[in-house]
C-alpha positions in Angstrom: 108.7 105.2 94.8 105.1 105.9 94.1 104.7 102.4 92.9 102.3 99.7 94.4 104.4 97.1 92.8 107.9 98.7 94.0 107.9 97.4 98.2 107.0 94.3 99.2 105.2 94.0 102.6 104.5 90.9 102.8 106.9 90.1 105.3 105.8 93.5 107.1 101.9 93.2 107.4 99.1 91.0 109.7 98.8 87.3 107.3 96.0 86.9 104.5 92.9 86.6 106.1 93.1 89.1 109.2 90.6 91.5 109.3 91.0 95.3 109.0 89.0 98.2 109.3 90.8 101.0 107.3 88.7 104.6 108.7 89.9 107.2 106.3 90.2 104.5 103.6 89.4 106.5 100.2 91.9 109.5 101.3 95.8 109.0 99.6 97.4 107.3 102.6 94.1 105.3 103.9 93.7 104.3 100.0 96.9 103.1 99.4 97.0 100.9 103.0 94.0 99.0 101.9 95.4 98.5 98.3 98.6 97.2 99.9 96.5 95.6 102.6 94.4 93.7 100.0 97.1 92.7 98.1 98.5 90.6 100.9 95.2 89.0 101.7 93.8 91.1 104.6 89.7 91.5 104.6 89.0 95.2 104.4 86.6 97.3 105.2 86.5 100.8 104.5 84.6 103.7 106.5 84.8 107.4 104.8 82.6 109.7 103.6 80.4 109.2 101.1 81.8 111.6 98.8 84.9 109.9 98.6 83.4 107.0 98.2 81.8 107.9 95.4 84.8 109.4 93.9 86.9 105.8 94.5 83.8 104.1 93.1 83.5 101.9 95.8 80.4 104.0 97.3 78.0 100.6 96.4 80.6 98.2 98.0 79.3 96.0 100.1 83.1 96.4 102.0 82.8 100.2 102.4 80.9 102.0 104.7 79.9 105.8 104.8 80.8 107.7 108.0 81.3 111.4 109.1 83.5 111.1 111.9 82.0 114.5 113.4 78.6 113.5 114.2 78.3 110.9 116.6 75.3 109.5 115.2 76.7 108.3 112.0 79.7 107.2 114.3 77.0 104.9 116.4 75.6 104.1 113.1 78.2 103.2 110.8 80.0 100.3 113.3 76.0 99.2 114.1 76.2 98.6 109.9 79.8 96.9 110.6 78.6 95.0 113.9 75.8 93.2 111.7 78.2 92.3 108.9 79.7 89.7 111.7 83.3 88.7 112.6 86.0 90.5 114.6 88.5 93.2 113.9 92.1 92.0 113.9 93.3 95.8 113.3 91.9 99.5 112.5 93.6 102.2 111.0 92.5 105.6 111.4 93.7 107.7 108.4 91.2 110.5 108.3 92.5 113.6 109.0 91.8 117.5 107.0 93.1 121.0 107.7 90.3 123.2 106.1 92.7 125.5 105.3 94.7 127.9 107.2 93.9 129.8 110.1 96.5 131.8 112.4 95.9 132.7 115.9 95.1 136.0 115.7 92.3 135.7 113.1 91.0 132.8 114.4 87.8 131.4 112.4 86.3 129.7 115.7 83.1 127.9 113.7 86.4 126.0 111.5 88.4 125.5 114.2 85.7 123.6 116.4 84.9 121.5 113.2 88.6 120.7 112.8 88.6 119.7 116.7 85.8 117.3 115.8 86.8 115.6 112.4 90.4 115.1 113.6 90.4 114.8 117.7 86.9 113.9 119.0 86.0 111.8 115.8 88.9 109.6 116.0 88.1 109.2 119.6 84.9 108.2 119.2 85.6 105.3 116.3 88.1 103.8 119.2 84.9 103.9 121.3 82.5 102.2 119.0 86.0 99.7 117.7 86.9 98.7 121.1 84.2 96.0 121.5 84.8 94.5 118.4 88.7 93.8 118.5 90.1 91.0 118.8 92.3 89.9 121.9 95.5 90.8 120.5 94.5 93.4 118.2 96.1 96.6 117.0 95.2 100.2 116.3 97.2 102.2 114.0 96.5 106.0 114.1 98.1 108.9 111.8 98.8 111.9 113.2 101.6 114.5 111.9 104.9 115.7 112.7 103.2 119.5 113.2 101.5 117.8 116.6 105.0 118.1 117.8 106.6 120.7 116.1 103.6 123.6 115.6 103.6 125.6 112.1 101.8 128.9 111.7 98.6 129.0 110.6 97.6 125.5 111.6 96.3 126.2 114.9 93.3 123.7 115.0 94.8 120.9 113.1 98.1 120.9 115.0 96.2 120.8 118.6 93.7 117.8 117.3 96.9 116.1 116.5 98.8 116.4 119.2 95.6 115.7 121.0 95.7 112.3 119.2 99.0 111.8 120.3 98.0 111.8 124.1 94.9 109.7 123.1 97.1 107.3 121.8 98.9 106.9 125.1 96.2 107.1 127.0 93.9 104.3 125.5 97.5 102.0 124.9 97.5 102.1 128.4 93.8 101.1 129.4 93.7 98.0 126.7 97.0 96.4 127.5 98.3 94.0 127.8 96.3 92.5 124.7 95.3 95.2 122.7 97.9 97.3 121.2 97.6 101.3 120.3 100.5 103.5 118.6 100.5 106.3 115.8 102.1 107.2 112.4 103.1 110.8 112.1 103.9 111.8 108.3 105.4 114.9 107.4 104.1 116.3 104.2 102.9 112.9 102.1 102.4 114.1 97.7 98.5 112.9 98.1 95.5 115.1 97.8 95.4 115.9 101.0 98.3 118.6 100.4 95.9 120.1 97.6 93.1 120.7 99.7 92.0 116.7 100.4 90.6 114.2 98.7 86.5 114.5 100.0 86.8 117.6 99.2 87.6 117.2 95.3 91.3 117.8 95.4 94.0 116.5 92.5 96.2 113.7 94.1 98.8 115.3 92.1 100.2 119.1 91.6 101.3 121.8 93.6 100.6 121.7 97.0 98.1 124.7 98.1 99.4 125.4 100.9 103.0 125.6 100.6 105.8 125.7 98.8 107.7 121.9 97.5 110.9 122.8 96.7 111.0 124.8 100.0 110.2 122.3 102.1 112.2 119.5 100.1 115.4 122.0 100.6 114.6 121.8 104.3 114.0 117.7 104.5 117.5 116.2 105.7 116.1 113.4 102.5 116.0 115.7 100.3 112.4 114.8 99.3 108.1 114.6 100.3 107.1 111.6 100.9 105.1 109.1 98.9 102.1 107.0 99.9 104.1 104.0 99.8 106.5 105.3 102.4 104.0 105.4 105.1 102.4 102.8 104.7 105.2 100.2 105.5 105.6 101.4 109.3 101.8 101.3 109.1 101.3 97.6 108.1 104.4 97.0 110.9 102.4 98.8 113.7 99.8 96.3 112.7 101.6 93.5 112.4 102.6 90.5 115.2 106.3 91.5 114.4 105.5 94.9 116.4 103.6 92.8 119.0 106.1 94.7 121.7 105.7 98.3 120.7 102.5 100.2 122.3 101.8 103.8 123.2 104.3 104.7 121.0 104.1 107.8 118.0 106.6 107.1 115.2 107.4 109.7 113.1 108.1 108.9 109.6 109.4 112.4 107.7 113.0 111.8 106.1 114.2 113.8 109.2 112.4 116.8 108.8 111.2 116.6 113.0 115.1 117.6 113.4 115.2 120.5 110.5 114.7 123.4 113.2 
């Protein structure tokens, strides 16, 4: 399931030659879109932090650019790099996201949860800023969010409000760039990449138990019977960003085996 080879989305994704800006792109879901992406002939670029840059090797590339999506200087800074490369974006996924571990209510760390507000609600927003001048008429913007925007779970107090924060964000900016441009989100459940394990930029394994809860728990509670896989995300991703979702804006797709209907 796990397999690059295993799904085609060819008949899914934008054609061979559109351009896409993959933000996010060195983390497990934002990897695997630009592998898949590349594969059908998109030009990608990436924007992440430079330490996972470093550790996909692609930290030299002349296609990836280092961001950090929480100061809005290397925001201004990193799309001033991607303005002077030339051309015009035909999509951008944001796949960025972290959790910084847990944090419940009543023992609030207040220094973490401002810097989760930033990486994963005011970051994002600001990369639509800096993206929107650089889209192409009929472009599309793909963001992830997560199924605990919707839902809550304890101890994820500042993650679960920058999500659902996305989630208005989404329909907010879908409705002031229509009728061209369209905006809609991808909101995984658990997905077996290093993010579960503590994420990627910070040095997790992209395989292994899960540090923050238990897999055969939640699998038991997944109507599938199963966590997801890379691969099954990306497919509704490369659809969002497709012509053949040229319809469908504003919209938040949930993509969990059925897990938004276990409670």
């Amino acid at each position: 399931m796990n397999d690059a080879a295993a799904l085609d989305f060819g008949r899914l994704g934008p054609p061979a030659g559109a351009r896409l800006l993959v933000i996010g792109g060195c983390g497990g879901l934002g990897h695997a879109l630009v592998q898949h992406a590349e594969r059908l002939g998109l030009s990608v670029t990436i924007m992440d932090l430079p330490q996972a840059g470093e550790r996909r090797g692609i930290a030299t590339d002349e296609r990836f650019i280092e961001v950090d999506l929480r100061n809005e200087d290397s925001v201004r800074s990193a799309f001033a790099r991607l303005r002077s490369i030339g051309g015009v974006l035909d999509g951008v996924a944001i796949c960025s996201g972290y959790t910084k571990g847990h944090d419940r209510i009543e023992g609030l760390d207040v220094a973490r949860f401002d810097d989760v507000l930033a990486g994963n609600l005011r970051g994002p927003v600001l990369a639509m800023r800096a993206a929107l001048p650089l889209l192409a008429p009929e472009a599309s913007v793909v963001v992830l969010t997560t199924g605990i925007g919707q839902i809550g779970a304890p101890g994820y107090a500042g993650y679960g409000a920058s999500k659902a924060g996305l989630n208005a964000i989404i329909r907010i900016l879908a409705a002031e760039v229509a009728p061209g441009i369209r905006v809609n989100g991808v909101a995984p459940g658990a997905v077996d990449t290093a993010f579960i394990r503590g994420g990627f930029a910070e040095g997790a394994s992209e395989s292994g138990d899960p540090e923050r809860f238990d897999a055969a728990e939640y699998n038991r509670r997944v109507p599938m019977g199963r966590m997801a896989v890379s691969d099954d995300v990306v497919g509704p991703m490369l659809f969002l960003l497709s012509d053949n979702a040229r319809y469908v804006t504003g919209q938040v797709l949930h993509v969990n085996g059925g897990a938004l209907m276990r409670d």
